[in-house]
N, C-alpha and C positions, 0 to 999 in steps of 0.2 A: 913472431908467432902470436904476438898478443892484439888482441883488436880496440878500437874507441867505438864507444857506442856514440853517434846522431840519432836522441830520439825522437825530438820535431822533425828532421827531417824520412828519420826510419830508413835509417843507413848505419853502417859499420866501415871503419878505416882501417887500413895498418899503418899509415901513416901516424909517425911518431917523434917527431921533433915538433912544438908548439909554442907559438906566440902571441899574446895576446895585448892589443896595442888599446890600452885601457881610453887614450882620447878619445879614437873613433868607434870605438865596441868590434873589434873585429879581432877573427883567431886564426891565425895562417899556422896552417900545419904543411909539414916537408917530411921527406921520410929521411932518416939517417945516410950518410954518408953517399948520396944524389941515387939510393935507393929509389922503385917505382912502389907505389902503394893501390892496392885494392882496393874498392868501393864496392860492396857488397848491398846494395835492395833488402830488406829487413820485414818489407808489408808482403804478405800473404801474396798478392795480387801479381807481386811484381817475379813472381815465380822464381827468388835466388839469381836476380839479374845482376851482372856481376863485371864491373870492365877495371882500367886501370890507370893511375892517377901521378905524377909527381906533384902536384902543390895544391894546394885547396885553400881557401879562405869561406869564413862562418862569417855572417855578419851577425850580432848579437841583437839590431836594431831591429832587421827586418827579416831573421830565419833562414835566408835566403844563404845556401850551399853552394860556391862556385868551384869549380874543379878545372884545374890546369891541365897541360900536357899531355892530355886523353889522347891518344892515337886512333885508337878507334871503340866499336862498342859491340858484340856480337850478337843476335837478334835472331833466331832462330837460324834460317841458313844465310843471311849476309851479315857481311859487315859494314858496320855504318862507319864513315868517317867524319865526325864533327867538324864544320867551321872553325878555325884557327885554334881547334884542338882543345875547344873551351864546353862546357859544360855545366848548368843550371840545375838546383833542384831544391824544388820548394817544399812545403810540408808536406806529410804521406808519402814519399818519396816519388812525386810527382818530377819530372825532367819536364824542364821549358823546352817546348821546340824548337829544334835545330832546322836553321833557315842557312839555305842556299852550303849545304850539305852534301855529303856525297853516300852511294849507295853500290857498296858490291856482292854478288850475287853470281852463283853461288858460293861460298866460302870454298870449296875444292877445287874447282876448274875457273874460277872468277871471271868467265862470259859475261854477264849482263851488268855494264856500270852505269848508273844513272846521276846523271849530273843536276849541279843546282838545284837542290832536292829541298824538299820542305816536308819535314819528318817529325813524327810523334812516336818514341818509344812508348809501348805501352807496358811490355812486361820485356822477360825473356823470350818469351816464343811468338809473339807478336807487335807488329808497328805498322802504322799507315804513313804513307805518303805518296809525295808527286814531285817530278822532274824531268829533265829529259834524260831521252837514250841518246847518246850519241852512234854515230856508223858511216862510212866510207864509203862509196861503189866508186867504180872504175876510174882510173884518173881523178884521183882526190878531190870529191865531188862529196864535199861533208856535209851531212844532211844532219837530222834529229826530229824525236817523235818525241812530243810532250805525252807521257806519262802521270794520267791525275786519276791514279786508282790505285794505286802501288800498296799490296797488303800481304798479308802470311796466310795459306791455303793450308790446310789440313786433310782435304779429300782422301788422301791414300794411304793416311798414317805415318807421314812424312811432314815436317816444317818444309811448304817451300814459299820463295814468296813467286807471285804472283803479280801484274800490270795490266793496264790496258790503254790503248791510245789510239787519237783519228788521223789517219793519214787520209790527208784530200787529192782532187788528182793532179 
């Protein structure tokens, strides 16, 4: 129940088992007994974004927040799936972009998955990105529409996200 404050990078853990390997400046935190632990967003901006972690390392050198075994991340109505599960975050609780990434949409009926994705969380309720769609027609004939607009819409008082892409003839 108890949380660690990150105040450079303005995050909060529950991660609670800590090591600190005085050679290289670095602090590996695990949660107890292969517990998962929260990462809670702490800056105003990031609207209470909030996903979930088992192993983190701080580097003491360069501020820089790395987070392990993230599963995924929720974003207003999709969920992001990070590159081999791994996760950045620099000062202001800025997250490095997640490259070649995945993207599902919407989080209830998961229709629309966008692959190889290049994603910027920005808060909780919104992200931009670009990737493809993938999709099938008749006799497995796998096509894909690059997607390089990929945002969060507001229009109707709903999070949804949103794409756009050129299909040629």
């Amino acid at each position: 129940d108890l949380s660690t404050d990150l105040p450079y990078n303005s995050y909060e853990t529950t991660l609670d088992k800590f090591h600190w390997d005085m050679a290289t400046n670095h602090i590996t935190m695990e949660a107890q007994d292969g517990k998962t632990g929260f990462f809670l967003a702490t800056e105003q901006t990031q609207d209470s974004l909030i996903f979930k972690g088992e192993i983190a390392d701080f580097d003491l050198n360069t501020s820089l927040l790395t987070i392990d075994s993230v599963e995924f991340i929720r974003v207003a109505d999709a969920l992001i799936y990070p590159k081999n599960k791994h996760v950045e975050i620099e000062d202001g609780s800025k997250m490095r972009t997640l490259v070649d990434s995945r993207v599902v949409a919407d989080t209830l009926n998961q229709n629309h998955v966008i692959q190889r994705a290049t994603i910027n969380i920005l808060s909780r309720k919104e992200y931009v990105a670009d990737g493809f769609l993938e999709f099938n027609v008749e006799d497995f004939k796998e096509q894909e529409i690059l997607f390089d607009n990929v945002t969060v819409s507001n229009s109707t008082g709903n999070l949804i996200t949103v794409g756009s892409g050129s299909v040629s003839d």
